[in-house]
Structures are given as structure tokens and as C-alpha cells.
C-alpha positions in Angstrom: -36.1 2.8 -24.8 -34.5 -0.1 -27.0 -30.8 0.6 -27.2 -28.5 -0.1 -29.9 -25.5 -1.1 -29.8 -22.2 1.0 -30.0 -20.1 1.5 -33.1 -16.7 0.2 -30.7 -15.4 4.0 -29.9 -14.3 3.5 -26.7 -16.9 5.3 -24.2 -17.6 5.9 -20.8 -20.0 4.4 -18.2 -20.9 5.7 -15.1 -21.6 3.6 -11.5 -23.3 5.0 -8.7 -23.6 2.8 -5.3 -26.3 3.6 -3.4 -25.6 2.1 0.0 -29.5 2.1 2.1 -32.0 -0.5 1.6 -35.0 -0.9 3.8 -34.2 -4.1 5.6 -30.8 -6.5 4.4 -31.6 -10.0 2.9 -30.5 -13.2 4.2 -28.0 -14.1 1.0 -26.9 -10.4 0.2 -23.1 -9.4 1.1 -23.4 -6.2 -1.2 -22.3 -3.0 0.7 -25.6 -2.3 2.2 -26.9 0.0 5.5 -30.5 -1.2 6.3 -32.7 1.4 8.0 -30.5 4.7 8.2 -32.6 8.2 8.5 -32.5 11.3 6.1 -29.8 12.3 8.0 -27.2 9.7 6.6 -28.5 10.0 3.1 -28.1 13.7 3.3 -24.7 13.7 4.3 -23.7 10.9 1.5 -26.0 12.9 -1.2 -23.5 15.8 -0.1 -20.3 13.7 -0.6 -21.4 12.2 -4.0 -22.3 15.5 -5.7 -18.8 16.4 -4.5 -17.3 13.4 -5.5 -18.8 13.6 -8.9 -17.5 17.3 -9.5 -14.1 16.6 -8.5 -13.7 13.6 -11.1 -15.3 14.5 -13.9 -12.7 16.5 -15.5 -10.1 13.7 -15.4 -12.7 12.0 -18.2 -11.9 14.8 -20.6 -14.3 14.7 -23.8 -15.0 11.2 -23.3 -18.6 10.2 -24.1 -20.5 8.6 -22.0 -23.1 5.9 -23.0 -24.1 4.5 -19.9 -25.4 5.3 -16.1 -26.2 2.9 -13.6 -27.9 3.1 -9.9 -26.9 0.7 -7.8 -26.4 -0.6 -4.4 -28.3 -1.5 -1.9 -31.7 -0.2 -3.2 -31.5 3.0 -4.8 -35.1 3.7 -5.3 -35.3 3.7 -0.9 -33.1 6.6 -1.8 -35.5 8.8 -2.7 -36.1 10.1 -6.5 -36.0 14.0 -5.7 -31.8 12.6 -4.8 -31.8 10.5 -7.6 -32.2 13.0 -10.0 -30.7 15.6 -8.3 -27.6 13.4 -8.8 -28.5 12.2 -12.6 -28.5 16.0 -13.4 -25.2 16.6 -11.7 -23.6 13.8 -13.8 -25.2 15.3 -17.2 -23.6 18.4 -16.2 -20.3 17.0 -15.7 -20.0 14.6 -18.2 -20.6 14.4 -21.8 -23.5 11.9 -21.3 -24.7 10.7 -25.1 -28.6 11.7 -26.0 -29.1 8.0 -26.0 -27.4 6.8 -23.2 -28.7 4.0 -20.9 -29.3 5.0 -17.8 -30.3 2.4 -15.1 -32.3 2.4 -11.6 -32.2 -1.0 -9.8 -35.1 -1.1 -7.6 -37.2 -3.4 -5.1 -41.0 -3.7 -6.0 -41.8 -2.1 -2.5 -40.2 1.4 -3.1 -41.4 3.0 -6.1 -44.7 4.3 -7.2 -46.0 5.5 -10.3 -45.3 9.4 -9.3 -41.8 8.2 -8.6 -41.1 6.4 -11.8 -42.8 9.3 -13.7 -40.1 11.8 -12.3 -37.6 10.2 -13.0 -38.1 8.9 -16.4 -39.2 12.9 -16.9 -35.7 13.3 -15.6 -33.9 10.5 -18.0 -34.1 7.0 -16.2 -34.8 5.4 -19.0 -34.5 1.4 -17.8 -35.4 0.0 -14.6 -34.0 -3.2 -12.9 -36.9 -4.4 -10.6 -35.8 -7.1 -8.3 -38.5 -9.4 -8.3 -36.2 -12.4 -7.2 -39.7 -15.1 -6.8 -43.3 -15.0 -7.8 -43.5 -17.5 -4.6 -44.8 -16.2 -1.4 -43.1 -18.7 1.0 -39.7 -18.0 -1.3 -39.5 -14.1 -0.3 -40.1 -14.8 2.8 -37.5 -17.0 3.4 -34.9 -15.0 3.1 -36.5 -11.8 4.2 -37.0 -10.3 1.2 -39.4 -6.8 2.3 -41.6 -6.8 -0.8 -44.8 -9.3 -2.0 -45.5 -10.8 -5.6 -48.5 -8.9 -5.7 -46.0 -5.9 -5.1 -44.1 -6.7 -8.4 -47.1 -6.6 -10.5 -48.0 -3.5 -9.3 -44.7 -1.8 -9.8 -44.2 -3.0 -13.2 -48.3 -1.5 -13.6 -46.6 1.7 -12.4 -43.3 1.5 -14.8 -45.2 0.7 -17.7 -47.5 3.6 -16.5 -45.0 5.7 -16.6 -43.8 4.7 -20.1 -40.4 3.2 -19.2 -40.1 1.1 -21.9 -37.1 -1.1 -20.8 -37.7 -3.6 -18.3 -35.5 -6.2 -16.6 -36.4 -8.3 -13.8 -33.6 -10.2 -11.3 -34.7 -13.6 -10.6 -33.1 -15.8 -8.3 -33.1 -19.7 -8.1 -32.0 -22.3 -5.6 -33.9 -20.2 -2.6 -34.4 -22.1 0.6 -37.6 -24.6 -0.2 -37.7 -24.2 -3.7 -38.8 -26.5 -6.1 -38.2 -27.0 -9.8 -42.5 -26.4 -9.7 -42.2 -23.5 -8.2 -39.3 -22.0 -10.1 -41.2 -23.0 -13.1 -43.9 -21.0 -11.9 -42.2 -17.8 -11.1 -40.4 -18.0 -14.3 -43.4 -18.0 -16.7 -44.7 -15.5 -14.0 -42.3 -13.1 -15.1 -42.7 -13.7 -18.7 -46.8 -12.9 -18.2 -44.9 -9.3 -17.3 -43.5 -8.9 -20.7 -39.9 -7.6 -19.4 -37.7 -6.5 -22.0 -34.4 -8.4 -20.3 -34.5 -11.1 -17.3 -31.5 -11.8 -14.8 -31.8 -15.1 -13.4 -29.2 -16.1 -10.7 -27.9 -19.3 -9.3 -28.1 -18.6 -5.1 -24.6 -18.0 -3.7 -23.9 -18.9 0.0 -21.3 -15.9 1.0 -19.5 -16.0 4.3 -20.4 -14.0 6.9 -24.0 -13.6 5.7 -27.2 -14.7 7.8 -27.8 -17.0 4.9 -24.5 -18.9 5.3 -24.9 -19.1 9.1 -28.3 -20.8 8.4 -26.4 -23.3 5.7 -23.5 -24.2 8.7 -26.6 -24.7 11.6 -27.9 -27.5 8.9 -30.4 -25.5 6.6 -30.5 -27.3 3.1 -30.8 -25.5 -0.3 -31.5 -27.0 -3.6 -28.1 -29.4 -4.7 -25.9 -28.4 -7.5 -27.5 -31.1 -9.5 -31.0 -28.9 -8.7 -29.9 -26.2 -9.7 -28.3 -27.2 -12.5 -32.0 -28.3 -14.1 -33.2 -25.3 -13.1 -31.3 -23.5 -15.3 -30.8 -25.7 -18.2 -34.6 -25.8 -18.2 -34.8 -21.7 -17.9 -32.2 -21.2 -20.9 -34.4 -23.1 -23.0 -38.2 -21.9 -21.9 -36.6 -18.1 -22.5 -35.3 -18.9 -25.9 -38.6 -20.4 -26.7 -40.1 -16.8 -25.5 -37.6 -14.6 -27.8 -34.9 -14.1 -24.8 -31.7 -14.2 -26.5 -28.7 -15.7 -23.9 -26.1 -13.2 -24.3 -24.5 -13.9 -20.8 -24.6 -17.2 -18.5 -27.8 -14.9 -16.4 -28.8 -12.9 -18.7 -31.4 -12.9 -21.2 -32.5 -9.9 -23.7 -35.2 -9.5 -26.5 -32.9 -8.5 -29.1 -31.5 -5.1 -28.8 -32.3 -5.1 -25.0 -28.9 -6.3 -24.0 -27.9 -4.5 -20.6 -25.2 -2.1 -22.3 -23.9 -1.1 -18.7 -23.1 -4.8 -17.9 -21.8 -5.8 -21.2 -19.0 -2.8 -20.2 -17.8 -5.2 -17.0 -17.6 -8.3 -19.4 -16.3 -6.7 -22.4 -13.3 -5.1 -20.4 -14.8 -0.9 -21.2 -14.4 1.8 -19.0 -16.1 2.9 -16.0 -16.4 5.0 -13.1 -17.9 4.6 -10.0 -19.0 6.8 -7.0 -20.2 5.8 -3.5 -18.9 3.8 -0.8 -17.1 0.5 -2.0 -17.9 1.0 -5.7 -15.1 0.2 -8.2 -13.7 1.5 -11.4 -11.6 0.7 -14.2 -10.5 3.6 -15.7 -6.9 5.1 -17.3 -5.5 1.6 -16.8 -6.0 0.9 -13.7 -8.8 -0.5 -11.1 -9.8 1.1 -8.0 -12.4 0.9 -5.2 -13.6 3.3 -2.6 -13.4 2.3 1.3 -17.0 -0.1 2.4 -17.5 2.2 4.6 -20.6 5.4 4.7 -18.2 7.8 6.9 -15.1 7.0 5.5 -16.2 7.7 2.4 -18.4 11.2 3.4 -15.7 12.5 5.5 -12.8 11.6 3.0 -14.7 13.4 0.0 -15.8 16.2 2.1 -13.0 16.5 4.4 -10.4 15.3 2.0 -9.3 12.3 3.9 -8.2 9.0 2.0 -11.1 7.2 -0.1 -9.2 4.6 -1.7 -9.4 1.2 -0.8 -7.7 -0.6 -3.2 -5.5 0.4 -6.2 -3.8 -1.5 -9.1 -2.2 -1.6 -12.5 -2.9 -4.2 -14.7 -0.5 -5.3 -17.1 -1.2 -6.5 -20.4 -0.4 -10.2 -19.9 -2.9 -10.2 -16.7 -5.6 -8.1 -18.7 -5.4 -11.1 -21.3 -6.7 -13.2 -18.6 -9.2 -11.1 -18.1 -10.4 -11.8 -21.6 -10.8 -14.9 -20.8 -12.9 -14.5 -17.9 -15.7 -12.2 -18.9 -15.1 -12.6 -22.5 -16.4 -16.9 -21.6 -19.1 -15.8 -19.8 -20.7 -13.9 -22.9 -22.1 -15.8 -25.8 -19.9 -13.3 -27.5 -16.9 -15.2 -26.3 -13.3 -14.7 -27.5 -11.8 -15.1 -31.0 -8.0 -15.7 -32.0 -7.1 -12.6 -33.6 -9.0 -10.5 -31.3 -6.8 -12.1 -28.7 -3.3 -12.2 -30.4 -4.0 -8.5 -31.4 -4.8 -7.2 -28.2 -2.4 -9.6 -25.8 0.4 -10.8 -28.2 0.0 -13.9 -26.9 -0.4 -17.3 -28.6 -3.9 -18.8 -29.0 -3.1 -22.3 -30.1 -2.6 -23.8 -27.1 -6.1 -22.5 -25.6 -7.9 -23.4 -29.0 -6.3 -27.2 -28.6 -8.4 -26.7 -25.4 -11.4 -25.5 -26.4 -11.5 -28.4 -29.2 -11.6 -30.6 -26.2 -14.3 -29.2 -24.7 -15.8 -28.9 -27.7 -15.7 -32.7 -28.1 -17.8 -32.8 -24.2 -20.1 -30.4 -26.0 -19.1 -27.5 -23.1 -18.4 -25.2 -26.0 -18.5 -24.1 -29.5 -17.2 -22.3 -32.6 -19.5 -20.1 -34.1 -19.4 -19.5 -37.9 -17.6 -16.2 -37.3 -14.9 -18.4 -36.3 -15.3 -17.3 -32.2 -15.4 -19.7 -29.8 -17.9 -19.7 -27.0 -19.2 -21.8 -23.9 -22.4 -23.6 -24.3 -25.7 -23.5 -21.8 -23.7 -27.2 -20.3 -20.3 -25.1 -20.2 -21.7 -22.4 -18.4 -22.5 -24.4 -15.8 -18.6 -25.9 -15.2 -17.8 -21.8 -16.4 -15.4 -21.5 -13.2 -13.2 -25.1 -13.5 -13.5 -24.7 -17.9 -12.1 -20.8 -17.3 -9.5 -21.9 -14.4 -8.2 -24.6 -17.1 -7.8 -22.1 -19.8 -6.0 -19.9 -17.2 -3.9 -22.3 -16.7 -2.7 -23.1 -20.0 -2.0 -19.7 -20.8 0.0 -19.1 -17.9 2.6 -22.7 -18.8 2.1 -21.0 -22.9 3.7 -17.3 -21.1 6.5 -19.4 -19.1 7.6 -21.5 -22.2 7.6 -18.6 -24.4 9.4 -16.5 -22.1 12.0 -19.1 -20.9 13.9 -19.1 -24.8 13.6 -14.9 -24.6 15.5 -15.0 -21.4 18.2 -17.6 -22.3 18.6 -15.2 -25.8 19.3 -12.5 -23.5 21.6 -13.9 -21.2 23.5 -15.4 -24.4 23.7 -12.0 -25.9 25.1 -10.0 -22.7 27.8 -13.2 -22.4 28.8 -12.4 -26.1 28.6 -8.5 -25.0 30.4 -9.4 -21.5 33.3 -11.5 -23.4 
């Protein structure tokens, strides 16, 4: 279903972690439980229809325009759960008619039947995780699907007339080359996927991928990588992918509206062990752990994990970050109006990268990173940071001498 875009009423959007996957990849550090029984899924199917009844009423009237399934691999989950839960959260909430509601999903674990059921029951996009059309690829880093697996699932999902399609790919895999990236690239355009995810391979500590890296495995280079996807942003373009995020690509009007919430600073709740939220001004997450969370729901024990309010200053550097990794990207007034905090110093800046051709100023007068700045994203982010921390101190120095002068004058 093409999606439009909101009219800016603040809305709703709705997370659901689904911690079991079939087996664990090499590179994943995502809350994950590979190979638990019916048993465990029972118990934490139990504790997320509780969950979800319990906080529903603190959203009030508040519409909801977006639902997302993810985790781990929620279609391992089962769909007869998966809408069983969907239909819980329509109950509860005031979920729009045109909402976008998400399943991510590994080419191994649906089938036609299951994708019919649940697009019956509302799915109405589906994130398939192709990751590589290459063989050797999946299997080095123990992906548990094939290539010829993603082509029949997408068979299946077009089968079952789900008409928004986005495939994750992932590059800088163990052995890959630019030849083979190339390949699986156009190999996911011969699918005809409404929106494409493509990833730049992250070593995290403590997963079997890192331990590989530290016993002398070699990935792709930065330099690698960095062809990879200078080559990919241009190929999609040429193919009618609009870049609307440094991984994301979209025929227009495809944009993932669940992810754009998380970069545009919107609302959300989550449910499930270790998701987060950001909701009634503060963020939140739920313990990483499957009978932590159960028992707390069910047994009402302590869930949270982390809590914290975030103050305006420190929300304006949160503009920053997500708003520079959307072509988007920020704009003066937008910034002054929502932070009251001075943009000069940061647009001196951005005229500098400007000059390196990292970024840009679009005729609407907002300025935004290009394909080259999304690459140095972190270090061109971290400077801006930095800036408008030294622009706070210096603008908050003169307020507190002024104070300090007036209580003297008070004082004497």
C-alpha cells in the first residue's frame, strides 16, 4: 500500500520486539534468543498482550499511524501470534485506517499462506532481509536462508498482494567484492522492491563476528566500502530510488514512515524485551532480558531498564543527529523555533563543509549532508555537536554574570 505522508499532527507509532530467530548471525548484537520452543513464545505472547493493555490508556486519543514487528525475526514467531497481537493493538489504540504496519522477516520463515493471513489481518509492508544474492556471502556469516529463498518469498508476498516491499541489504560481508555487491544489488532491483536498506557491516563487541575480526579475519576496508556505497547511491537513483536517509532508498511515496518517526524525533512506544520508547518526554527501555520481562509484566516486577528526561538543550542535539542523517536535514528556523538556540555558528560550519562538498543547501533554504558527507556523517555530526555546545557556554556565561550583578545590586 503506497503511504502518504502525514499532514505534521503529532501521532503515534507503535514497536513490537520480537526476541526468537531460528539461529543468531555472526554480526548481529540485537536482542535475539535463537532456537526457544512454543513454550517461551507462549509465555512472552502472554506478557505482551498484557503489556499492551496496561499502556494503552496512557496514549489517550492519540492516533496512531504506524506499527512495526521487530526483533529478532518475527515471522519465526508464528502469524496466528502475530495477529493475534496486531488485533490487540487495533483494540487498544486508535490505529489510523491507513496506518503502516510492518513485519521484518527472513526469506526462510514465511510462506504464501502466512503472508496471506496476515495481510487479511493488516500487515500491509514487509521488510525481507535478503542481506546478499551471493551464496558464499550468507554463508559466511551464518545467515539460515538461500538466494533462491528470497525469490521465492518475495513470489509469495507479491502473491499475497502486499504491495510494499523493502529489502535489507548488507555490504562489506566477509569475502565480498565490489563484483559481487554489484551483483546482489541489481539482483534486488530485478525484484522490483518498493524501498531497499542497504547497510555498511558493523563489527559489535562481544559478537562471533568481532571475535573472528580480533583472530585476524579481514573485511572489506573503509576505503571498500566507501565505493560500495557511493556506487549503490548512484545505481538506485538511476532506478527511481530516492535517498531519503544515508541506507535508505524509496520509490517516491514509499518512505518507511515508522523509521522516519526515530529520525524525525516523533513518538513511539515499544513492547518486548529491550525495546525502547520515546514518549511523554521522556525515553525508556525494557530489561534485555525474556524472563525479566514476562515475569515483571505478569507478575508485576520491575521492567524498566533505563529511564531519562531529556531537556530541551539536549533534544536540540538530537536534531542534529537524526535530522543529518535525512536528506531532509535541518533548517534555521525550524531549529531556533524549537531549541532557542542560535544557528549561526553551526551554519558558518556547514558553509565549510559545503566548500569540501560534504553538504548542501537546498533551495528551501535547509541544509543537508551529501552521499560524500554521509560517509564522514559521525566526525561532520560530532563537530557540529561541538560547536553548539561552546555557542550554549558563551551564551550562558553573560546570563549568569547578569544574574550575579543583579542579586549584588539586590544584596547591597
Amino acid at each position: 500500500m503506497r503511504q502518504k505522508q502525514d499532514s505534521g499532527q503529532e501521532k503515534l507509532g507503535i514497536y513490537l520486539h520480537i526476541p526468537f530467530c531460528r539461529s543468531k548471525c555472526d554480526y548481529c548484537d540485537f536482542y535475539s534468543l535463537a532456537g526457544r520452543g512454543e513454550r517461551e513464545m507462549d509465555r512472552c505472547q502472554k506478557a505482551l498482550l498484557a503489556h499492551i493493555r496496561e499502556t494503552a490508556q496512557l496514549a489517550g486519543d492519540l492516533a496512531v499511524d504506524s506499527v512495526y514487528f521487530g526483533g529478532g525475526t518475527p515471522s519465526f514467531y508464528g502469524y496466528k501470534r502475530l495477529r493475534a497481537l496486531l488485533a490487540e493493538v487495533k483494540k487498544r489504540f486508535r490505529v489510523e485506517r491507513g496506518a503502516e504496519i510492518t513485519l521484518e522477516a527472513n526469506p526462510d520463515s514465511v510462506d504464501f499462506k502466512a503472508l496471506r493471513a496476515l495481510r487479511r489481518a493488516g500487515f500491509n509492508r514487509l521488510s525481507l532481509g535478503m542481506q546478499s544474492a551471493c551464496p558464499g556471502e550468507l554463508e559466511a556469516v551464518h545467515r539460515p536462508h538461500t538466494a533462491g529463498q528470497t525469490d521465492q518469498a518475495v513470489a509469495a508476498a507479491r502473491k499475497a498482494k502486499l504491495k510494499n516491499l523493502s529489502l535489507d541489504l548488507i555490504y562489506g560481508l566477509p569475502g565480498q567484492t565490489e563484483e559481487n555487491w554489484r551483483a546482489t544489488v541489481e539482483h534486488a532491483l530485478s525484484l522490483e522492491p518498493e524501498h531497499l536498506s542497504c547497510y555498511g557491516l558493523k563489527v559489535e563487541q562481544g559478537t562471533p563476528l568481532a571475535g573472528r575480526v580480533a583472530a585476524g579475519e579481514r573485511l572489506p576496508g573503509d576505503d571498500a566500502q566507501a565505493d560500495f556505497y557511493l556506487w549503490t547511491v548512484k545505481r538506485l537513483a538511476q532506478a527511481g530510488y530516492e535517498q531519503y536517509e544515508i541506507s535508505n532508498f524509496a520509490k517516491p511515496g514509499y518512505e518507511s514512515r515508522h523509521n522516519l518517526r526515530y529520525w524525525l524525533m516523533r513518538p513511539y512506544i515499544g513492547f518486548g524485551p529491550g525495546a525502547h520508547s520515546d514518549f511523554g518526554g521522556r525515553r525508556y527501555a525494557w530489561v534485555r532480558n525474556l524472563d525479566g520481562y514476562v515475569d515483571g509484566v505478569l507478575k508485576g516486577g520491575r521492567i524498566l531498564d533505563s529511564e531519562e528526561r531529556i531537556p530541551r538543550r539536549e533534544r536540540g542535539g538530537e536534531y542534529l543527529m537524526p535530522g543529518l542523517r535525512t536528506a531532509r536535514g535541518i533548517e534555521e528556523w525550524e531549529y531556533r523555533g524549537n531549541y532557542f538556540m542560535d544557528f549561526s555558528p553551526l551554519e558558518a560550519r556547514l558553509k565549510e563543509f559545503e566548500a569540501q562538498g560534504w553538504a548542501r543547501r537546498t533551495p528551501e533554504g535547509r541544509w543537508r549532508l551529501t552521499p560524500e558527507g554521509f560517509l564522514l556523517s559521525n566526525q561532520l555530526i560530532g563537530d557540529l555537536l561541538q560547536r553548539q555546545e561552546q555557542a550554549s557556554l558563551s551564551d550562558l556565561l553573560p546570563r549568569a554574570r547578569e544574574r550575579y550583578e543583579d542579586r549584588g545590586r539586590r544584596d547591597g
